[in-house]
N, C-alpha and C positions, 0 to 999 in steps of 0.2 A: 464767496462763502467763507463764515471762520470756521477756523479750527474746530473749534466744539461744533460747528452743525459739520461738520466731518465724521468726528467719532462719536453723533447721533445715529448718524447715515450706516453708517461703519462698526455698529458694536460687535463686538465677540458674535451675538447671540446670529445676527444676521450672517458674517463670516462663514458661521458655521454648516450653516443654509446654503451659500456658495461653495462653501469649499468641505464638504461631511468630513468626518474623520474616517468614515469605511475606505473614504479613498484611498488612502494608504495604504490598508489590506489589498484591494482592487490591483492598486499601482504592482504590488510585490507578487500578489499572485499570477497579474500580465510577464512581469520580468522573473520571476525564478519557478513559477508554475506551483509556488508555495507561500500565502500570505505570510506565514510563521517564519518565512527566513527572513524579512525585513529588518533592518536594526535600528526603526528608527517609526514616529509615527511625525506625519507631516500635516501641518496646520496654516492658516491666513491669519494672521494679523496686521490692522492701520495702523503706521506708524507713525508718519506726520503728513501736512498738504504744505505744499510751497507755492507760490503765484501761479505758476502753471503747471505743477506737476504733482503727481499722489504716490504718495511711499508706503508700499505695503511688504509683509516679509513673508515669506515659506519660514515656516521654522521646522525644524526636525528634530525634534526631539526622542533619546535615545530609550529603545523600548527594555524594559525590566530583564535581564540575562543577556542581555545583548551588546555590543561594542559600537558606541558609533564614529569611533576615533577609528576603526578599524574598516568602518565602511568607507567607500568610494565616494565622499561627496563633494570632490570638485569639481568632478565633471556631469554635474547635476543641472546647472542653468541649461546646457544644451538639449539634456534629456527632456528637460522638462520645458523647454523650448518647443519639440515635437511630440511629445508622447500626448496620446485620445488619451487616457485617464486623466494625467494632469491639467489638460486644458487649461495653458493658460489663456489661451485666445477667449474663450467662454469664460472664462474666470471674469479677463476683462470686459465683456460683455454686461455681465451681470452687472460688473460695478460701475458701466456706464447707464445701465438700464434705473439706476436706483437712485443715479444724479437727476434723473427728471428733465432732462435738458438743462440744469444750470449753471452744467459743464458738458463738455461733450470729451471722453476719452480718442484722441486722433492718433497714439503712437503707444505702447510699450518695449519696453528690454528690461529683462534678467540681467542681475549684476551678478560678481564671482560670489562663490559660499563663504560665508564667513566664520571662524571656528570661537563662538561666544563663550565657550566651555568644553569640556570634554566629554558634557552631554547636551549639548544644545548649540547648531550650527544653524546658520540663516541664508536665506537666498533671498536677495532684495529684488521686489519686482516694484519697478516704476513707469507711473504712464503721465504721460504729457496730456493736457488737459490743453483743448482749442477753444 
């Protein structure tokens, strides 16, 4: 497949479908029993395809009176390695279910957070395509 029938498959609009944005309230409300402490709102974005693998990113983006240089997000790939909100398992799911078969997703891992700003940090999620 190219590129562009990638981020056909893959627009914002569908993302958003996989991945809502209430999740983030969801996420913060599970971990601090208060949506409104979150410092951050989390989102999917496609970033590139490479012969057998697909690059997609969590991004988190830093929410209005809030610090996200201040929040914990290093040790985010793990959390969100395991946490039912964030599902990434289902996340990947989905975005194997939307290849049709003309790839099949066989592996994922989280990479480390990356700090693109000191409002905007990323978690690279990559899956290996069979």
């Amino acid at each position: 497949m190219s590129e562009q029938s990638y981020n056909d498959i893959f627009s914002p609009e569908v993302l958003r479908k996989i991945f809502p944005l209430d999740r983030s309230d969801n996420f913060f409300d599970a971990l601090y029993g208060d949506a409104s402490e979150g410092a951050y709102d989390i989102s999917l974005q496609f970033k590139a395809a490479g012969k057998k693998e697909l690059h997609f990113e969590f991004l988190l983006k830093e929410r209005p009176g809030k610090c996200l240089v201040c929040s914990v997000t290093y040790g985010l790939p793990q959390v969100f390695n395991r946490h039912p909100i964030i599902n990434v398992k289902g996340v990947v799911e989905e975005i194997d279910r939307l290849l049709e078969g003309k790839a099949k997703c066989t592996e994922w891992r989280l990479g480390r957070t990356n700090e693109l700003s000191k409002k905007l940090h990323v978690v690279p999620l990559v899956i290996t395509l069979g």
